[in-house]
C-alpha positions in Angstrom: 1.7 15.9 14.4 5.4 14.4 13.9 5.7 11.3 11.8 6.9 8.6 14.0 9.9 6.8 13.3 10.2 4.3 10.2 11.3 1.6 12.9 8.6 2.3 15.2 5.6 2.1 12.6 7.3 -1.1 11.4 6.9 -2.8 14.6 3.4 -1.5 14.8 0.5 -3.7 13.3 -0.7 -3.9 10.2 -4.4 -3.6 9.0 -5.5 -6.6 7.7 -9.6 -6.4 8.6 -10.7 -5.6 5.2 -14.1 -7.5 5.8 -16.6 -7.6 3.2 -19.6 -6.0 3.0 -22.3 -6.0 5.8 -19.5 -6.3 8.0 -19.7 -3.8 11.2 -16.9 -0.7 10.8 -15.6 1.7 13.6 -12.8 3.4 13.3 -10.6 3.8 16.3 -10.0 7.7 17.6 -5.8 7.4 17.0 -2.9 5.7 16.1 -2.8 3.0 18.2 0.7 3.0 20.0 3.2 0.7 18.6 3.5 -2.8 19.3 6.4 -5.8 18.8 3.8 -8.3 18.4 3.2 -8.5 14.0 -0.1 -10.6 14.8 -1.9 -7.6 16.7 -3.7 -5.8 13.5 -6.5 -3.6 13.9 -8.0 -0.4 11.9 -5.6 2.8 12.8 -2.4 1.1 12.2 -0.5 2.3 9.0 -0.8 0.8 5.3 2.2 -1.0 3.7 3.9 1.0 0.9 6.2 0.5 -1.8 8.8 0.3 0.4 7.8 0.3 4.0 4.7 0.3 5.5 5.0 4.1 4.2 3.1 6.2 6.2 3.6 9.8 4.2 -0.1 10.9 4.0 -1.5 7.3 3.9 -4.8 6.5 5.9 -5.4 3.1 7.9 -7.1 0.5 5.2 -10.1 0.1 6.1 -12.8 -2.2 5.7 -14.5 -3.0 2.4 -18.3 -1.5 2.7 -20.7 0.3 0.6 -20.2 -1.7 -2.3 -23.3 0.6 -4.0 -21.0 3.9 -4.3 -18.9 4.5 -6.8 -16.2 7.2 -8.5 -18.3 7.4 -11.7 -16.0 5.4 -13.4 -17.9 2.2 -13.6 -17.5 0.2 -16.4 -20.0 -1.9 -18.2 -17.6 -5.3 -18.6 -18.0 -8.0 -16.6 -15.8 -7.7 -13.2 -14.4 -11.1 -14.0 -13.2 -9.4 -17.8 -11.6 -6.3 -16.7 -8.2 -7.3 -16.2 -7.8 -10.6 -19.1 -6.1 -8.6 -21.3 -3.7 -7.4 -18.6 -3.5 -10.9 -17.6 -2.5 -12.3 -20.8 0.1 -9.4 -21.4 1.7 -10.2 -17.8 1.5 -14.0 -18.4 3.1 -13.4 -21.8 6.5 -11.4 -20.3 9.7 -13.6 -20.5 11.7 -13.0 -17.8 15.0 -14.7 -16.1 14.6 -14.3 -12.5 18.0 -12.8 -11.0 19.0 -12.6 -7.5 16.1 -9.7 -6.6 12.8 -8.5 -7.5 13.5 -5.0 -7.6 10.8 -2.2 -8.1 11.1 1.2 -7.5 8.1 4.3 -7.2 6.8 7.4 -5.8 4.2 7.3 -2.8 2.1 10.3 -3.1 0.1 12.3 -0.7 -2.7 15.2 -1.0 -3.8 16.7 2.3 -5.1 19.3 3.8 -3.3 21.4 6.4 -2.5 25.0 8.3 -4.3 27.6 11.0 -7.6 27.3 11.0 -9.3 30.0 8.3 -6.6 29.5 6.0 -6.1 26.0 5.4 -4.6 24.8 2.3 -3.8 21.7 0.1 0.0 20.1 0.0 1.1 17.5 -2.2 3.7 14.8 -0.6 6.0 13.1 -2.6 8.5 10.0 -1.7 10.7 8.1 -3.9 11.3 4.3 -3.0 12.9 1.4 -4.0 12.8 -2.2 -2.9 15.3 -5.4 -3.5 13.4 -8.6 -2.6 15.4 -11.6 -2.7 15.3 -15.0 -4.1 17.4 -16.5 -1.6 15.5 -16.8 2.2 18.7 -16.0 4.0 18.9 -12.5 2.5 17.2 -9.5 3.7 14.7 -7.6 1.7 16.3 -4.0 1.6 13.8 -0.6 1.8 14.7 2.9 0.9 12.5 6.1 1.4 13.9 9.8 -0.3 12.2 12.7 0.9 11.6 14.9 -1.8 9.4 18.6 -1.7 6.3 18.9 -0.6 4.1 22.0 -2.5 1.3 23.2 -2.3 -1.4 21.5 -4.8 -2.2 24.4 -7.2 -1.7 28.0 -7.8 -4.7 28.8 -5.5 -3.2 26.4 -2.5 -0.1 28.5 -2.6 -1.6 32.1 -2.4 -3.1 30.5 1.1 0.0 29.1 2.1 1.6 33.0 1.3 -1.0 34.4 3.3 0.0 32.1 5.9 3.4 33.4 5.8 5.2 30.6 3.2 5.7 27.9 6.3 7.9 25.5 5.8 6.3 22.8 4.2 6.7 19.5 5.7 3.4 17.4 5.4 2.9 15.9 8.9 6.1 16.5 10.3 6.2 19.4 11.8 9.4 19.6 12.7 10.1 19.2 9.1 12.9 16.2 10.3 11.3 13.8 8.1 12.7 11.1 9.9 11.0 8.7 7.8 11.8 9.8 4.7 14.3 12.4 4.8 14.4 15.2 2.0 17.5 15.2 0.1 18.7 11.6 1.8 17.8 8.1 1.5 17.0 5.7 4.3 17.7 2.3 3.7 15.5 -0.5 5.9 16.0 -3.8 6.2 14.1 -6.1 6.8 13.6 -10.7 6.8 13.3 -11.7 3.1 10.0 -12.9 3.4 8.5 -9.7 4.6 5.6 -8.8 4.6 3.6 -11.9 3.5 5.2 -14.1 5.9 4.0 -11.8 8.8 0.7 -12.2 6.9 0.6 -16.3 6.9 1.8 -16.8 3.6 5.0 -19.3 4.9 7.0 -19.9 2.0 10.5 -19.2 1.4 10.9 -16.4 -1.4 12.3 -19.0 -4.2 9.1 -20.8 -3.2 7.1 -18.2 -4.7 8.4 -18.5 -8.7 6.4 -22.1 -8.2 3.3 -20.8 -7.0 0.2 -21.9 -9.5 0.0 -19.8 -12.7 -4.0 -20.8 -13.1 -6.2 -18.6 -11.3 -8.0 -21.3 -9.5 -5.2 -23.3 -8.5 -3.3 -20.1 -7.1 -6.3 -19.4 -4.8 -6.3 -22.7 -3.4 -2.8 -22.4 -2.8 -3.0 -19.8 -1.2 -6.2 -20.2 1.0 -4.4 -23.5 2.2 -1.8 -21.2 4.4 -5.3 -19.4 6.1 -6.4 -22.2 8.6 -3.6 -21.5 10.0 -3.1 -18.0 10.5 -6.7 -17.7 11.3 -5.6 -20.2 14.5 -3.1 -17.9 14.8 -6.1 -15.3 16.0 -6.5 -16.8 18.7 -3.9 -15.2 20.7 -4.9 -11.9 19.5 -6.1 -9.2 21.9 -10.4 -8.5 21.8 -10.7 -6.3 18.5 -12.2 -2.5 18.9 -15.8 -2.4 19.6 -17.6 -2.4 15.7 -14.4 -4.1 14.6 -13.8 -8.1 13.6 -11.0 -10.2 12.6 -10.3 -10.4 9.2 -12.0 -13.1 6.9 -10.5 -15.7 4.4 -12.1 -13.5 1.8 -10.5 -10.3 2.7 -7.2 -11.7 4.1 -6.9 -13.4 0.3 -7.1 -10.1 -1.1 -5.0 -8.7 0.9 -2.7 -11.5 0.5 -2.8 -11.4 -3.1 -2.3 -7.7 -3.4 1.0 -7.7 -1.2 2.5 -10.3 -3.8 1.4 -8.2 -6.9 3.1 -5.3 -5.0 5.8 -6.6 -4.3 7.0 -10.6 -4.6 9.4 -12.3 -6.8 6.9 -14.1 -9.1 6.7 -15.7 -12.2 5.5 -14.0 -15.0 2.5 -16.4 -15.1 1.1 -16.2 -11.6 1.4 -12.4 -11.9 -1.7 -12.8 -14.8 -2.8 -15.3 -12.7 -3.1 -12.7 -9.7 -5.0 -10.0 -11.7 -7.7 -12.9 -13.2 -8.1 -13.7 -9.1 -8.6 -10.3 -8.0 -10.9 -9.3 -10.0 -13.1 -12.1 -9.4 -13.5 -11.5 -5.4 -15.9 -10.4 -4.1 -16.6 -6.5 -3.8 -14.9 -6.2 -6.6 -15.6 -3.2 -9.1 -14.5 -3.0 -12.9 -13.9 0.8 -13.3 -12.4 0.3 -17.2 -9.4 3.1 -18.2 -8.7 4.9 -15.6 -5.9 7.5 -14.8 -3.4 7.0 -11.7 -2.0 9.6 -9.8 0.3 10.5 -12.5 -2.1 11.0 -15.1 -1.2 7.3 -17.0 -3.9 5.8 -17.9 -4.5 2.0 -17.5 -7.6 -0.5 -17.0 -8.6 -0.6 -13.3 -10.5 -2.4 -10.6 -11.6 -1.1 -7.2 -12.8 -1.3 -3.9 -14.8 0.7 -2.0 -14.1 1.6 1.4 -15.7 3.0 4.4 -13.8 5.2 6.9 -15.0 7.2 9.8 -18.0 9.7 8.3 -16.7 9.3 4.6 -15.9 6.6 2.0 -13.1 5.6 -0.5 -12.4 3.8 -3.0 -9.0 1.8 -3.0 -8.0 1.7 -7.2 -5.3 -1.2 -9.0 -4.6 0.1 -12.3 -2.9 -1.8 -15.0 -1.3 -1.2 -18.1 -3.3 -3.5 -20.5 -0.6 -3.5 -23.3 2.0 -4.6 -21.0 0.4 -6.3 -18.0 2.8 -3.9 -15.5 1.2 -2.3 -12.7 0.6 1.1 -12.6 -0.7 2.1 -9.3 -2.4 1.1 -5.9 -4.1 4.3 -4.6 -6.6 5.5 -2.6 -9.4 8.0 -4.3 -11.9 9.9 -2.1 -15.6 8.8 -2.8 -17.7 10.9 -0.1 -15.5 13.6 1.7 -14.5 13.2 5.2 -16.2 16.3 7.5 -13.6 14.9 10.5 -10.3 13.9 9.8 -9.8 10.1 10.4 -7.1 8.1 12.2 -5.4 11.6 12.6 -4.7 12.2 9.1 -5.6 15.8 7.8 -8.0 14.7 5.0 -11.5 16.5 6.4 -12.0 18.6 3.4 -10.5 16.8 0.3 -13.0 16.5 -2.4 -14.4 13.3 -4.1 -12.1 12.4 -7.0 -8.9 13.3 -4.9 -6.3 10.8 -4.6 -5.0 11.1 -1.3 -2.5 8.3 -1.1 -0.9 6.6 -4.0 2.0 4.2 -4.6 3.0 4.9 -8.1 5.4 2.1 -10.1 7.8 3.0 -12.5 10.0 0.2 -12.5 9.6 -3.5 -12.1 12.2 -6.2 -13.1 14.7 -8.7 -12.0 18.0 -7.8 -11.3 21.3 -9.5 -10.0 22.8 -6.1 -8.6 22.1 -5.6 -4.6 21.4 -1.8 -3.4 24.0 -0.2 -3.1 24.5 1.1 0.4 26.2 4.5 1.5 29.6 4.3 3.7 29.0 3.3 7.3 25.8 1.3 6.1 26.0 -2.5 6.6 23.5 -4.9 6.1 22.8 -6.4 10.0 23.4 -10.0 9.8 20.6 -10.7 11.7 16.7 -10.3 10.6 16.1 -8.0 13.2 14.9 -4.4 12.0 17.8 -1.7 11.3 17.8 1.0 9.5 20.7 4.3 8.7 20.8 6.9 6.2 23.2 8.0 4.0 
């Protein structure tokens, strides 16, 4: 299956259904085709990424069920305790905001592919970077570097040698990576506001260095932008039979997660964001975990069902520090059918399958640099080149 183009799965819709528990779940069968419409967002359309709405191994987020399963990583803290230490650390950081929030990773993928009767695991790998502006007239700027894919261990490879060494490309069969191309950076662009104002959240970026620093007070700032957007739902199309539209519960989280990804915030509603999370509901202390990079860090989850299996969707933290570590996806009960088209039938529990790794947050005045023959469009429409 070829990836689609990074434009493309831009303009498609973006999951935001993560009901809560006792909610009815169906996945749909495929990818649903793209749409220009931001507001239609069902199961099966791609999760958003360091960078873009990265699709490189990642699975459709699906809806939060099953709340009984766990990794075996359950801590015995109080949910509401895991992350105050975090908190205070994150509150604590003195920053000067510059002219961008700038954070750059690694979105990592483990699946399963090749003939049938000699299937093997590949790890993905995808280095980002992201410059999200203070000012509302500048454009948030995206870049995605391709780099190898392997094979995940020593006995992966010897079946990708019996299968003849193929080149190794992940999804794209073509190995064109025209997402992310190998060796080469693409650089998106996109309206500085994006993704949360797609999502509701209509402030201008400055706007967001005053948002409420008190956990309490940044939820009902936030929740005040959902009567909104939920009338906003009214134009949407009939969701897929077993699916609903998304709550104010599970539109807050994913609200709130978007902004710890990625949004120019204070210091102070950063802690304030990990105190919030923690106390929604569904939500699981899992104590020190590691992230897909083997650092450890105190972590909270949420588990997930998805077609016949379940998973649990991990935010790790560095306690000392208050930076986040990861967002990643972990499986809990093995898929015996691959999901939304993704080749993860197979992958045992404690794999993590998708993972948006941090290793850099912090504000900057420098702008990406971009390659010869690469200027910024003046308008907020989507463009993209490579260099």
């Amino acid at each position: 299956m070829k990836r689609k183009n990074a434009l493309d799965l831009l303009a498609a819709a973006r999951p935001a259904d993560l009901d809560l528990p006792g909610a009815p779940w169906a996945r749909t069968e495929e990818l649903p085709p793209p749409v220009r419409r931001v507001r239609v967002r069902w199961v099966g359309a791609v999760a958003a990424s360091l960078a873009t709405a990265s699709v490189i191994g990642a699975l459709a987020v699906p809806r939060l069920l099953d709340l009984d399963v766990s990794t075996g990583h359950v801590a015995t803290v109080p949910v509401g305790n895991a992350l105050d230490t975090a908190a205070r650390s994150a509150a604590a950081q003195r920053q000067t905001p510059g002219r961008f929030w700038y954070t750059e990773g690694l979105i990592l993928g483990e699946e399963i592919i090749g003939a049938p009767g000699n299937r093997y695991r590949i790890k993905t790998r995808v280095q980002t970077g992201r410059w999200a502006p203070r000012d509302p007239a500048t454009l948030t700027v995206l870049t995605e570097r391709g780099l190898p894919t392997v094979p995940a261990s020593g006995q992966e490879e010897q079946a990708w040698r019996r299968a003849g060494e193929p080149k190794l490309c992940g999804n794209d069969t073509d190995c064109a990576n025209d997402t992310a191309p190998l060796g080469r950076t693409r650089f998106i662009f996109m309206p500085g506001t994006w993704p949360y104002g797609d999502q509701g959240l209509t402030l201008p970026a400055a706007a967001l260095l005053d948002l409420p620093q008190e956990p309490d007070a940044l939820r009902e700032r936030l929740l005040a932008f959902w009567p909104a957007y939920g009338e906003t739902m009214k134009d949407w199309p009939s969701p897929p039979s077993g699916s609903s539209l998304p709550t104010k519960d599970s539109w807050l989280l994913d609200i709130s997660l978007e902004l710890l990804q990625h949004a120019p915030v204070s210091a102070g509603t950063r802690g304030a964001l990990y105190r919030m999370v923690a106390n929604l509901p569904g939500t699981r202390a899992l104590g020190r975990i590691p992230d897909a990079e083997g650092r450890r860090g105190i972590g909270i989850g949420w588990t997930r069902a998805m077609g016949d299996g379940q998973s649990e969707q991990q935010l790790i933290v560095e306690e000392s520090s208050g930076r986040l570590l990861a967002l990643q996806h972990v499986v809990v009960k093995p898929w015996s059918q691959n999901p939304a088209g993704n080749e993860t039938a197979g992958l045992p529990a404690g794999t993590v399958y998708h993972a948006l790794v941090y290793q850099r947050a912090a504000w900057t005045d420098t702008p990406a640099r971009l390659p010869k023959g690469c200027s910024a469009p003046t308008q907020t429409d989507r463009k993209d080149c490579v260099g």
